[in-house]
BABA-213575 format. One record per residue (C-alpha): x, y, z. Coordinates in pm, whole numbers, plus 32768, in hexadecimal, padded with zeros to 4 digits. Example, Ala and Ser with C-alpha at 12.3 -4.5 7.8 and 13.67 -1.06 7.14 Angstrom:
+------+-------+------+
! east ! north !   up !
+------+-------+------+
! 84CE !  7E3E ! 830C !
! 8557 !  7F96 ! 82CA !
+------+-------+------+
***
This chain:
+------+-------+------+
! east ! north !   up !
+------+-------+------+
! 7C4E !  7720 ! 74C1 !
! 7B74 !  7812 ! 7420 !
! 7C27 !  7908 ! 7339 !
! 7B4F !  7A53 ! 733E !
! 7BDF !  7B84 ! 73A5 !
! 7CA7 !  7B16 ! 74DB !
! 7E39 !  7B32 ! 750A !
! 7E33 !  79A2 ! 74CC !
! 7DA6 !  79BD ! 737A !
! 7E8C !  7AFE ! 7304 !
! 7F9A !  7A51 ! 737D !
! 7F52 !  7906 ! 72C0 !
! 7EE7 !  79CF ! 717E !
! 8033 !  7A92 ! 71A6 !
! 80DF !  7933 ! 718B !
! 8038 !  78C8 ! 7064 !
! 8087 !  79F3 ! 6FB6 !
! 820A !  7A09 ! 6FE2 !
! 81FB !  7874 ! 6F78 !
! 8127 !  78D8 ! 6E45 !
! 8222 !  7A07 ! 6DD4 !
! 831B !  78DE ! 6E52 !
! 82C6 !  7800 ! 6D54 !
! 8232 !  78D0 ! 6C46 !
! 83AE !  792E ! 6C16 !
! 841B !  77F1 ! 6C22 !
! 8325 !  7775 ! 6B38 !
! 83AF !  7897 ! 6A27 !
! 84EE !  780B ! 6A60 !
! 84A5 !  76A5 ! 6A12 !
! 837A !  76AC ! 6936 !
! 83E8 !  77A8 ! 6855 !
! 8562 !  7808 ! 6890 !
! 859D !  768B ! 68BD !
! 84B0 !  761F ! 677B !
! 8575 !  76EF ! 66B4 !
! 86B1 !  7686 ! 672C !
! 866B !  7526 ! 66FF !
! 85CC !  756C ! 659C !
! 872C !  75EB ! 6531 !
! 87D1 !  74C8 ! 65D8 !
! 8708 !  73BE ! 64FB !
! 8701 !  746E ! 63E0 !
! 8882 !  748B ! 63D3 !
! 8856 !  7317 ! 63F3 !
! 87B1 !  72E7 ! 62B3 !
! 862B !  72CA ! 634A !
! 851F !  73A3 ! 62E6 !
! 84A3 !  74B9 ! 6392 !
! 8341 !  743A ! 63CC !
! 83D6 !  72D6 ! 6450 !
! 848E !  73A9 ! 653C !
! 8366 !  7469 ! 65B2 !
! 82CB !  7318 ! 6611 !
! 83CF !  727F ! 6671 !
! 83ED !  73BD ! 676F !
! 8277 !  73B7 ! 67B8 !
! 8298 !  7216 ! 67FF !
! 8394 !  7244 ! 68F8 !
! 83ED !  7357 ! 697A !
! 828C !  740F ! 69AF !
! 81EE !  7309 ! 6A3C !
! 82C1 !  72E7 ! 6B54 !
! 82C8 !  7448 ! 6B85 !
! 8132 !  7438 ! 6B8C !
! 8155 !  7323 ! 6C7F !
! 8269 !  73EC ! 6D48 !
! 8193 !  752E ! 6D42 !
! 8057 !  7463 ! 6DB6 !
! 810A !  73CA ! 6EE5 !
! 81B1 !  7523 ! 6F50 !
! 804C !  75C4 ! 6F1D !
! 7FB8 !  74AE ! 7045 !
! 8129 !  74EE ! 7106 !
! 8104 !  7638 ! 70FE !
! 7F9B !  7677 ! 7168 !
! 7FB8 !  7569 ! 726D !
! 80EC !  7620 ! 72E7 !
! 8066 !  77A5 ! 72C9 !
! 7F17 !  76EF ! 738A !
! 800E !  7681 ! 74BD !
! 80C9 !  77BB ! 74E1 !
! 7FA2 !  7899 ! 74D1 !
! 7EE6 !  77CA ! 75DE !
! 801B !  77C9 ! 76CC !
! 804D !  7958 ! 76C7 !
! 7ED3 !  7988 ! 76A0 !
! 7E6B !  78BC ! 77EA !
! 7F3B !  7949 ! 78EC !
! 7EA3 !  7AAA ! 787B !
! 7D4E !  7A4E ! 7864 !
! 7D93 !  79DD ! 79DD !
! 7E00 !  7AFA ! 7A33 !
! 7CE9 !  7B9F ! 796D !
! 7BE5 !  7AD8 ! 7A14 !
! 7C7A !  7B22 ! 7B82 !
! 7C49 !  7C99 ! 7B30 !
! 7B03 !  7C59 ! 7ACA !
! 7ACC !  7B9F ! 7C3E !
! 7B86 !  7CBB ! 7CF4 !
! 7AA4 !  7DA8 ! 7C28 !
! 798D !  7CF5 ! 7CAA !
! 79F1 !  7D06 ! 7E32 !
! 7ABD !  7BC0 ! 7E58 !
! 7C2B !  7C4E ! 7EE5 !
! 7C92 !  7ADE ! 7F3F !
! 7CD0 !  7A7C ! 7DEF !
! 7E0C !  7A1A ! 7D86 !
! 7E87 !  79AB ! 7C1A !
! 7FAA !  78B8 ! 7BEB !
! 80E8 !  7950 ! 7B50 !
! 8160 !  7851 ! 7A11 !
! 8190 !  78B9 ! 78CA !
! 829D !  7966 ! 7821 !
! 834E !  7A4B ! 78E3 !
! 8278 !  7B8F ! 78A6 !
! 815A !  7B00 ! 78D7 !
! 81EC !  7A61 ! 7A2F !
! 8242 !  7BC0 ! 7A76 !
! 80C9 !  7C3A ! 7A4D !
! 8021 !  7B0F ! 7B07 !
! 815E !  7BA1 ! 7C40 !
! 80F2 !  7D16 ! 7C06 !
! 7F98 !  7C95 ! 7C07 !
! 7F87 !  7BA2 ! 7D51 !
! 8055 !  7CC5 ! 7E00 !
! 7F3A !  7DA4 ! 7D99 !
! 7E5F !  7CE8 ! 7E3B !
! 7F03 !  7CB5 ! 7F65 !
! 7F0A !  7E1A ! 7F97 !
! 7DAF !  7E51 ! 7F5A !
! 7D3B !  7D1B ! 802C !
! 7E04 !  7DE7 ! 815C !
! 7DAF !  7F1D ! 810F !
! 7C32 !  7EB2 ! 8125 !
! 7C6B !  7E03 ! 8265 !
! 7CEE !  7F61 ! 82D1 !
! 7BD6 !  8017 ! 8269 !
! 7ADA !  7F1C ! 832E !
! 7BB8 !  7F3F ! 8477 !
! 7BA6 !  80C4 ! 8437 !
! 7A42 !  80BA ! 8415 !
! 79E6 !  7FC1 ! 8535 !
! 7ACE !  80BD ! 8626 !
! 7A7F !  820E ! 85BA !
! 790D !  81A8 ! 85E6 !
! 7948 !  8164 ! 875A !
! 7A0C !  82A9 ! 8765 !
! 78CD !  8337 ! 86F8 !
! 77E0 !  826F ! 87CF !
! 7883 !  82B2 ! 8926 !
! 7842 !  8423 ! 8937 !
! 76F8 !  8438 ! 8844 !
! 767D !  8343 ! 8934 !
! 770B !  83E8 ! 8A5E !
! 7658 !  8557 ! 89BB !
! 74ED !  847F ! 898D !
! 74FA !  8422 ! 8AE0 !
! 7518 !  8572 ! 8B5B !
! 742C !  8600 ! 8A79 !
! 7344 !  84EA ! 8AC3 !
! 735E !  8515 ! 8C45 !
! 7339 !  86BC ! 8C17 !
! 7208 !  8683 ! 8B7C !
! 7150 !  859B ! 8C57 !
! 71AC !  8655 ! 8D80 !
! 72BD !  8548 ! 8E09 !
! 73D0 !  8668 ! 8E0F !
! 73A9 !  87E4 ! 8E37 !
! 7411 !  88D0 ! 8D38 !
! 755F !  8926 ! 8E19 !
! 76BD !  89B3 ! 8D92 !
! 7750 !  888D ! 8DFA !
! 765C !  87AC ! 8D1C !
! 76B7 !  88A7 ! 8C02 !
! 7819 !  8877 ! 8C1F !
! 7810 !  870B ! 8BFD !
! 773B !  873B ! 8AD6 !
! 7855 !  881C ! 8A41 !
! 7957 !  8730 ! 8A95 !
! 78B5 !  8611 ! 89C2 !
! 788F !  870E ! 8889 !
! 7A0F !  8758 ! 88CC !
! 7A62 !  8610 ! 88CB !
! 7992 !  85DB ! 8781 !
! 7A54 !  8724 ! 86F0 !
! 7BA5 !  86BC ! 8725 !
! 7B55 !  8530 ! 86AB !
! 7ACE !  85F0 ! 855C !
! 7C29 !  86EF ! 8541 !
! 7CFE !  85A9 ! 857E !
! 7C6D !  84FA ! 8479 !
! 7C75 !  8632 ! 8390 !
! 7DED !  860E ! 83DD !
! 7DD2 !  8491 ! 8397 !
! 7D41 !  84BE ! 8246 !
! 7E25 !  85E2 ! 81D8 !
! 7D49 !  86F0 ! 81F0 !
! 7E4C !  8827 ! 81F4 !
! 7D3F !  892B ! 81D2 !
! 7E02 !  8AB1 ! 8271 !
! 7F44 !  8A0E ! 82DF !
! 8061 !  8AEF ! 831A !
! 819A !  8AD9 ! 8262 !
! 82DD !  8A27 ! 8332 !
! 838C !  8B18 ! 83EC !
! 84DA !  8AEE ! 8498 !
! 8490 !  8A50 ! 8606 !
! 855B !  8A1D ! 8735 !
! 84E9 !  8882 ! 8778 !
! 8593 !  88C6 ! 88E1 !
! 84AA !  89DC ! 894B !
! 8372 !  88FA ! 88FF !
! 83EE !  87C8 ! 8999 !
! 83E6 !  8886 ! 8AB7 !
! 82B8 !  8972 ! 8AA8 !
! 81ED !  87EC ! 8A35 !
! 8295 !  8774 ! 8B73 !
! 821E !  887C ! 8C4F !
! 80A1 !  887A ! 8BE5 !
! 80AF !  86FB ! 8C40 !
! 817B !  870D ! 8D80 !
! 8042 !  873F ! 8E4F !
! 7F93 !  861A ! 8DBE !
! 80DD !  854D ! 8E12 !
! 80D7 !  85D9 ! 8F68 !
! 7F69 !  857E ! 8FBE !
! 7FB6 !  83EB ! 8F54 !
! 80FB !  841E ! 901E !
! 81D0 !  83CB ! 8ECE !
! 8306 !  845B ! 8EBD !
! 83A2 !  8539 ! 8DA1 !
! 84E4 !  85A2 ! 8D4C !
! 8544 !  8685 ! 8C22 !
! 868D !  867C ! 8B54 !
! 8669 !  87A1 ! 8A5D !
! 8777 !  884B ! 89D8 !
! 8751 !  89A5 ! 891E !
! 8780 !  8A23 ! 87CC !
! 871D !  88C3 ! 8709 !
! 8685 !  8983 ! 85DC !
! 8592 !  88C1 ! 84E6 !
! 84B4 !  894A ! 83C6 !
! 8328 !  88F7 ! 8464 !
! 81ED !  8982 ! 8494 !
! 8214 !  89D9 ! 860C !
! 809D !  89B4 ! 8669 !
! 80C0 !  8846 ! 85EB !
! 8207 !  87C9 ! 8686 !
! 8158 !  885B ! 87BA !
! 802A !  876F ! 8774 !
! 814B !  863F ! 8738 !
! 81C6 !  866E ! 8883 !
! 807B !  8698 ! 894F !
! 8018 !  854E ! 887E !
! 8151 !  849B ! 88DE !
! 8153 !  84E3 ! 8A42 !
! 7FCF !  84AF ! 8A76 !
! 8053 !  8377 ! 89E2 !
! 8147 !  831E ! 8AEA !
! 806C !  83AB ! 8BFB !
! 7F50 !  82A3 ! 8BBC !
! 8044 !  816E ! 8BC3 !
! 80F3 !  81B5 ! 8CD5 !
! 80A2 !  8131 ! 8E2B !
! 8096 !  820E ! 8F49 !
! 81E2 !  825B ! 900D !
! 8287 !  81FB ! 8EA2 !
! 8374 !  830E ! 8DB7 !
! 8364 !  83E3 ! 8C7D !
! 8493 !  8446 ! 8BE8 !
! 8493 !  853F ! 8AD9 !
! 85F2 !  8579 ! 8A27 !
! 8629 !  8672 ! 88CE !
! 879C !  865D ! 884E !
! 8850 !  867E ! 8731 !
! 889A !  8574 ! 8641 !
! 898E !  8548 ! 8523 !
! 8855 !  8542 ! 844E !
! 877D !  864B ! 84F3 !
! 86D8 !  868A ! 8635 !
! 864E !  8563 ! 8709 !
! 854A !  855A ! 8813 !
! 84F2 !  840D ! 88CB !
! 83D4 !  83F2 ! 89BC !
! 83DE !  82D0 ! 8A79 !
! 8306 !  825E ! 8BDA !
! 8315 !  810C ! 8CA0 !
! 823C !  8029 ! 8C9A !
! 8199 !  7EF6 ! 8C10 !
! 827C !  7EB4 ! 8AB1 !
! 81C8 !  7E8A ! 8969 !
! 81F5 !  7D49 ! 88AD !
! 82C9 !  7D37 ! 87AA !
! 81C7 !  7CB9 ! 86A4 !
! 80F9 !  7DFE ! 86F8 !
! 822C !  7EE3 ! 871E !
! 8215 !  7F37 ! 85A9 !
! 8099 !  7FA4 ! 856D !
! 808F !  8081 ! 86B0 !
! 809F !  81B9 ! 85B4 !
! 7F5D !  8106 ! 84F5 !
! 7E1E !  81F0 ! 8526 !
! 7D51 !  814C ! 8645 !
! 7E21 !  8043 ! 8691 !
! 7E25 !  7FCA ! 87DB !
! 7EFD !  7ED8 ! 888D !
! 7E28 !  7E77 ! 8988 !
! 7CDB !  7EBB ! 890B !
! 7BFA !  7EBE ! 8A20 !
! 7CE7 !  7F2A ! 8B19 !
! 7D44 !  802F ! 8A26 !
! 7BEA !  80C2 ! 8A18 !
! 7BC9 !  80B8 ! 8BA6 !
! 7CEC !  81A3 ! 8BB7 !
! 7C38 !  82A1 ! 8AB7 !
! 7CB4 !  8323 ! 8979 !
! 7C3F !  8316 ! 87DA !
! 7D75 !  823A ! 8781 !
! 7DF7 !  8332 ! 868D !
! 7ED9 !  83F2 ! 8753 !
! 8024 !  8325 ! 86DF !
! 7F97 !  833C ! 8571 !
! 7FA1 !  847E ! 8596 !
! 80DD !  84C9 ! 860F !
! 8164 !  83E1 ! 84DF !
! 809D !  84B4 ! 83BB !
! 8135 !  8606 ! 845C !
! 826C !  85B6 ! 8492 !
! 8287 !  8519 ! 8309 !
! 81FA !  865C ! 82AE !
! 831E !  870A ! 8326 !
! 83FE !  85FC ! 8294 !
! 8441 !  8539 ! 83BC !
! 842C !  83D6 ! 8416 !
! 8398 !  8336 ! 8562 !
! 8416 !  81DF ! 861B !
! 83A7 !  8136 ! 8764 !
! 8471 !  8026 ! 883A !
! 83F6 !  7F5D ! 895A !
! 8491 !  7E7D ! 8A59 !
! 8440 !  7E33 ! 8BCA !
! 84E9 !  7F7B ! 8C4B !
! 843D !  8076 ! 8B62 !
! 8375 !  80C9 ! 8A50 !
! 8416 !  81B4 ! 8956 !
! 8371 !  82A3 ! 8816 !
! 8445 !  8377 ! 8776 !
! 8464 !  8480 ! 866F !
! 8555 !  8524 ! 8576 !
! 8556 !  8652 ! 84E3 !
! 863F !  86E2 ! 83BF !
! 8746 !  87EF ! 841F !
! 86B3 !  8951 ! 83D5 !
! 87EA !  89DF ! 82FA !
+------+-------+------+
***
């Protein structure tokens, strides 16, 4: 063990010095207090002082020499032990920071030691673990917002490409599907403004009737519905007052049921319900259709998470539209669930009470 300026080597040199002040008093006591005492003694017996002296030096300090000289080697050998069991579970830990640090999220150090230091190698692995995911996240958001992108940049080139070589004319029509494409790139960029909680002019929460958007969400999709022949019924009741931004529970709603609309078949159902709860006000949007799997039931409000990823893609859509209902709704101190089974697919919201 090297003792420099490391925990090991304080901790050792701390042990040597509460066994020094340890025996320095003890060594008082005997070699003086005790010297004198046994001076007295001897002398009352009719010796001489100076036989007692070496009589006391004979005996008695020698052994205590001896004594001190073994509890010296005890004691360093002892301070040495403790200071490298404390000391090497930190300098683990130490070392795996230096490794995460360095890029490497899969490391992992084990958790022995005394109990604190247990709880640091815990606090540290969890760490870890956290990063390591939160990496993987990042990597899956890059990969899918870079096909995002792709699709309509590559959709605009081709366009562009065609226009100039003469393969298209210059018509409105050709125009229009150019603005489309920078549409589509305009509202990918706001959604992932809201993703990254950019709140640049939002308005303050105002009081909002949930009832009277369910249904005014429900009517701008009921012609979408209609042309897919998929069914929708409406279950809104009035006066369910929340505290929102009305603009964005608008978006929530058009996201949820754009949601629905995509996964259902044709000649399926959307049901759209707001009531009260004891809680606050509820709204469920559920369609039929294919279920979701348990396993992915949870990370459906993840940002670009797909189910089914190819098929997902084929039926359009950035992915984000669930994540964004989730970061809005939490913003207005809500909470968001989804169920699944073979009859239908379920996501809900809840809003607190306006009072």
């Amino acid at each position: 063990m090297k003792f420099g300026h490391g925990i090991a080597a304080r901790i050792a040199l701390a042990a040597l010095t509460v066994a020094a002040i340890g025996v320095a008093v003890v060594a008082v006591g005997v070699l003086r207090v005790g010297a004198e005492s046994f001076a007295a003694l001897m002398v009352a017996a009719g010796d001489t002082v100076e036989d007692a002296n070496a009589m006391f030096d004979a005996s008695v300090s020698v052994v205590f020499g001896i004594a001190l000289a073994i509890a010296a080697v005890v004691a360093v050998a002892m301070a040495a032990v403790f200071a490298r069991m404390i000391a090497r579970p930190i300098q683990r830990v130490a070392r795996g920071a230096e490794q995460v640090a360095a890029g490497d999220l899969t490391v992992r150090v084990p958790d022995g030691g005394p109990h604190e230091v247990q709880s640091l190698a815990t606090a540290f692995n969890t760490m870890a673990d956290r990063l390591e995911e939160q990496e993987m996240l990042r990597r899956e958001f890059v990969v899918n917002a870079s096909h995002e992108l792709r699709t309509p940049l590559t959709n605009l080139q081709g366009y562009l490409e065609a226009l100039r070589d003469g393969v298209l004319p210059p018509d409105p029509a050709i125009f229009d599907s150019l603005r489309e494409e920078v549409d589509r790139l305009g509202r990918l960029a706001a959604s992932l403004d809201i993703l990254a909680g950019a709140e640049g002019e939002r308005p303050q929460p105002t009081a909002v009737d949930v009832g009277a958007i369910v249904r005014a969400a429900a009517e701008l999709a009921a012609p979408t519905l209609a042309r897919r022949s998929i069914g929708l019924r409406v279950d809104a009741a009035g006066g369910l007052v929340v505290q929102a931004r009305q603009d964005e529970l608008a978006q929530v709603m058009a996201n949820l049921l754009q949601n629905a609309a995509r996964y259902t078949p044709a000649g399926g159902m959307v049901r759209v319900e707001a009531s009260s709860a004891p809680d606050g006000v509820l709204v469920r949007v559920a369609n039929t259709g294919s279920p979701i799997p348990p396993d992915d039931l949870p990370r459906v409000w993840e940002r670009f998470y797909r189910v089914e990823k190819s098929r997902a893609r084929d039926l359009g859509g950035a992915g984000i539209g669930l994540a964004i209902v989730r970061r809005l709704v939490e913003d207005a101190g809500g909470r968001v669930g989804a169920a699944s089974d073979e009859a239908m697919t379920t996501f809900w919201f809840r809003l607190p009470t306006s009072h």
